[in-house]
N, C-alpha and C positions, 0 to 999 in steps of 0.2 A: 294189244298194248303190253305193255311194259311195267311193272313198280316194282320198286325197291324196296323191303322193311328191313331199316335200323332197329337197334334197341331193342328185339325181341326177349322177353323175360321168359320162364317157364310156364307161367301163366296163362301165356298166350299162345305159346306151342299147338295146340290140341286145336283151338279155336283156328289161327292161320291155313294150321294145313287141311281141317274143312272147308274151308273157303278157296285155296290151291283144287283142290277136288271138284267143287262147283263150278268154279271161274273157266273160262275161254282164257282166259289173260296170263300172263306168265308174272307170278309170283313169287321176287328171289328172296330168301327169309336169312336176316343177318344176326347175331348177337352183337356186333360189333356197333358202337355211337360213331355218329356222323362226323365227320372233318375233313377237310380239306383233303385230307390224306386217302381214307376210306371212301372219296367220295368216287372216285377213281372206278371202282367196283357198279358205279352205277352207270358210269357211260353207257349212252344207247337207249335207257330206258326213258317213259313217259315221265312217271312220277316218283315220289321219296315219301315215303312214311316212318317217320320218329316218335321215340317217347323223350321226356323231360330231360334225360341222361345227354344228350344231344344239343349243344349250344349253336344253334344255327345263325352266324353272325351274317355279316352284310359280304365277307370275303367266301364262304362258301355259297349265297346266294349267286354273288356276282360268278362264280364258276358252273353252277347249276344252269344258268344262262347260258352259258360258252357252252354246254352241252346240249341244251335246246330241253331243257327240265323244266318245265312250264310250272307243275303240281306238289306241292307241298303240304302234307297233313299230320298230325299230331295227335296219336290215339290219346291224348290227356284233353279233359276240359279249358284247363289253361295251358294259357299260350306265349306268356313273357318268355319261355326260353327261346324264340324266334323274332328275328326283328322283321315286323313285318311292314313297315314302313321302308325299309330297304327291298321287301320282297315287291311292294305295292311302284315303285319308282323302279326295277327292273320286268316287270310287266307278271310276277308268279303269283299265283294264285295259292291263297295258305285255306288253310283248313283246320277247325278242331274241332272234337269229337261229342256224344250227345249219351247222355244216358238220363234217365227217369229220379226227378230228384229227390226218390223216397229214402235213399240208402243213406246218402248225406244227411235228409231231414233228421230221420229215425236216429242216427247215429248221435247229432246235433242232443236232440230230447234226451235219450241216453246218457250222455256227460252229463245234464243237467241234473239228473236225479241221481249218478252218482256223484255227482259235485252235493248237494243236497243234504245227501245220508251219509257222509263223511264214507261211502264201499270201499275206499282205495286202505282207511286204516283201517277198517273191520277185516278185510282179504287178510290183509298183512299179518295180521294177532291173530286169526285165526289157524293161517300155515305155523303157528309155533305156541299152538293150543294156548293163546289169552282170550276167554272170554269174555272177558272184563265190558262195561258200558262203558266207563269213564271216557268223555271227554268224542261221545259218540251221538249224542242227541243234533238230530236234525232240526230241518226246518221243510211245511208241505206247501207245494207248488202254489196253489188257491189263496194262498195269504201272500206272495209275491207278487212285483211289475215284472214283466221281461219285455228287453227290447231288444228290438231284431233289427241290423242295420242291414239293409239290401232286401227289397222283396222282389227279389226276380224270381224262377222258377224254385229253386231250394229256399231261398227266407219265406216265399210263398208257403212253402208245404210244410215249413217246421211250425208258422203262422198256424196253420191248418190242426196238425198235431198237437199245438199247444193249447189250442180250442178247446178240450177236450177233460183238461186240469181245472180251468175255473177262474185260473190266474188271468192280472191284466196283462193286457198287449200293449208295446208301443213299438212303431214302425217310424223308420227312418229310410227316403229313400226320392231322388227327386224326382223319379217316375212313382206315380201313385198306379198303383195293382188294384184294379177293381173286384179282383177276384177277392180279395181279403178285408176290404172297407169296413166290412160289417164286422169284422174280427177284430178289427188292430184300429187303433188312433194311430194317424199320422202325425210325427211331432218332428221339431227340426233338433239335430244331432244335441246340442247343449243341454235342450232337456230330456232327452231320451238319456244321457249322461248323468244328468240328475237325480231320474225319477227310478232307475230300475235297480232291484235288486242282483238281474241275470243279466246279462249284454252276451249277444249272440251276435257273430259276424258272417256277411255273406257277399259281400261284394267282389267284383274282380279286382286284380292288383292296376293300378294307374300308378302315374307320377304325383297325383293329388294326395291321392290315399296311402301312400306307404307313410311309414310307422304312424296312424293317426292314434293306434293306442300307444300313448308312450307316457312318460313319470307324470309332466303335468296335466296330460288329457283325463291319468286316471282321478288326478284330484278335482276333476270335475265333478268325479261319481261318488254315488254313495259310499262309505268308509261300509267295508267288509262284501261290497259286490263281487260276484261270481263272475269270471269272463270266459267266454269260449270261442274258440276259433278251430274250424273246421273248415276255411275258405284258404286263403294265402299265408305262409310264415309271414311275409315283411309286412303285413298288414300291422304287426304289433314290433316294438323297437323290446327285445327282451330283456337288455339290461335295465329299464327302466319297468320292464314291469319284476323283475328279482328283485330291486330295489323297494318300490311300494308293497312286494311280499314278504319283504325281510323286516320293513316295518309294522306290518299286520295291516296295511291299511285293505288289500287285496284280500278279501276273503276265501279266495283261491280261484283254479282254472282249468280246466279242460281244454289243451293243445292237442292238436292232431296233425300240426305241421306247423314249423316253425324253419325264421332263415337262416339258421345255420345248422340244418340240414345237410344241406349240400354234399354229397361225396359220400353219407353214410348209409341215407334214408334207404330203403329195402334191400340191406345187405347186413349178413352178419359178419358184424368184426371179428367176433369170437377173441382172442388173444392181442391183437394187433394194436398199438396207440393208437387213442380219440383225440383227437386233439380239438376238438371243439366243447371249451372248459363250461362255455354259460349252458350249454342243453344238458350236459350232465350235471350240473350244479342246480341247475332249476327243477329237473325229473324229482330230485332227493327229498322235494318240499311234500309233507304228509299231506298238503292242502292241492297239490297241484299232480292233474291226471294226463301224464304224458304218451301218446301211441303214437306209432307208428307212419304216418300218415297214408291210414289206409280206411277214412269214413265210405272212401267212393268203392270198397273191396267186397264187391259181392258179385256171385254169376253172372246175374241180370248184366249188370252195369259194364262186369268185364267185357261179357260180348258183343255188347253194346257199339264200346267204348273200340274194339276192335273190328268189327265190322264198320264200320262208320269212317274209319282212315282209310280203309280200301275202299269202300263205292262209294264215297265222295271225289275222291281221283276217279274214279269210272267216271262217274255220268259228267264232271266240269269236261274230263277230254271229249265226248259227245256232245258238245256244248249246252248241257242242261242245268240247269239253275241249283245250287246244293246252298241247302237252309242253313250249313256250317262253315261257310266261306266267312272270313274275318277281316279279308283283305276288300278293299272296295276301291275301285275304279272308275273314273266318269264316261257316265254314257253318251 
């Protein structure tokens, strides 16, 4: 058989072409993102493998078809940039990818303790020799709530992680995780809103859930709460949370993807206009810890996350069941 990989980053280089080496299968390896235009280049073949770069609308599905492109996968966890309800009604089979949710958890904890110990102004004064305390005193994990919205595999293991501090948990989530029962109270959204000092985010992006953090959700919470998001940017409406940080009600935050993104996220601009005012305006705040969004950037997870877009196209064309098909069909 046949697959195509769009999107290849540098990253990924090393990893592909061991995989080209092992495989039987003919592996064409692109830099180029998907479109209508580029799609061209995959005539013939089984399958298509993208990253996020790649807006896979319902007009290059519907072309994918006319070439008899059954497979589609997604070396990223999420998968809003594919419409797969368009894919699910032309009969193509999507796919996204799988890695071990420590890197995320770990990364998750991390923001929170340097959200905590104010490390973003200490780094800063320290590159231009202030050792000064002022305005440096923290706050320890064990005298905090933290609540965690989403305990799937990652809220699970940050759950787990957070075990460990002494602090309370609260879990928000309409599947209840048995794995974590004993760890976390279940509470529903308004008072996890409420009660916590720290709000951590884990859920997938829906049409329910975009901007749920937004001006008035945050005047649910405690005045001077921590929020952190390391799952979706649209999960949070930013202008509304610059707003509640420009009034101090936001006691700060820890982003690691954020939705206006778009167009910049792992590429250096270096000299070139930004023109996206609110992420550069938000980054500036001493309280607010802005990266890259790269919590899921570790070896493990990269090769994970790229093996997993080629042999899940392998085994659906052998008609075998893949644990990361998205798309679902009736039997």
């Amino acid at each position: 058989m046949k697959i195509y990989v769009y999107d290849m980053v540098d990253f990924e280089e090393e990893i592909l072409g061991d995989i080209q080496k092992e495989s039987n299968d003919e592996i064409i390896l692109s830099k180029n993102s998907l479109t209508e235009e580029t799609l061209e280049g995959a005539k013939g073949c089984d399958g298509i493998s993208v990253l996020g770069y790649s807006k896979v609308n319902e007009a290059i599905l519907k072309k994918m078809k006319e070439y008899g492109i059954l497979y589609l996968s997604t070396r990223t966890i999420g998968y809003d940039h594919i419409d797969v309800k368009a894919a699910e009604k032309l009969g193509i089979h999507v796919f996204n990818a799988y890695y071990h949710p420590n890197n995320v958890a770990d990364f998750t904890v991390m923001m929170m303790l340097i959200m905590l110990r104010k490390a973003k102004i200490s780094i800063c004064r320290a590159l231009v020799n202030d050792f000064s305390l002022d305005g440096l005193q923290g706050r320890e994990m064990r005298s905090l709530t933290v609540g965690v919205i989403g305990t799937g595999k990652i809220g699970a293991t940050v759950i787990q992680n957070l075990s460990g501090f002494g602090c309370r948990i609260l879990a928000c989530d309409k599947y209840h995780n048995p794995s974590i029962e004993n760890l976390a109270s279940y509470v529903d959204l308004d008072t996890l809103y409420r009660e916590s000092d720290i709000i951590t985010l884990h859920v997938p992006l829906t049409d329910e859930n975009y901007h749920m953090i937004n001006y008035e959700t945050i005047h649910k919470m405690k005045k001077g709460v921590i929020l952190i998001n390391t799952a979706r940017g649209q999960l949070i409406d930013t202008e509304g949370l610059i707003r509640a940080l420009e009034e101090e009600y936001v006691g700060g935050a820890g982003i690691d993807t954020l939705e206006e993104e778009q167009g910049i996220m792992h590429v250096h601009v270096g000299t070139k206009i930004v023109d996206k005012r609110s992420l550069l305006y938000l980054k500036q705040f001493p309280n607010v810890l802005y990266t890259q969004h790269y919590a899921f950037y570790t070896k493990e997870a990269t090769e994970s996350m790229v093996r997993c877009g080629i042999t899940s196209i392998q085994s659906a064309a052998k008609g075998e069941k893949s644990n990361c098909e998205v798309t679902k069909f009736p039997r």
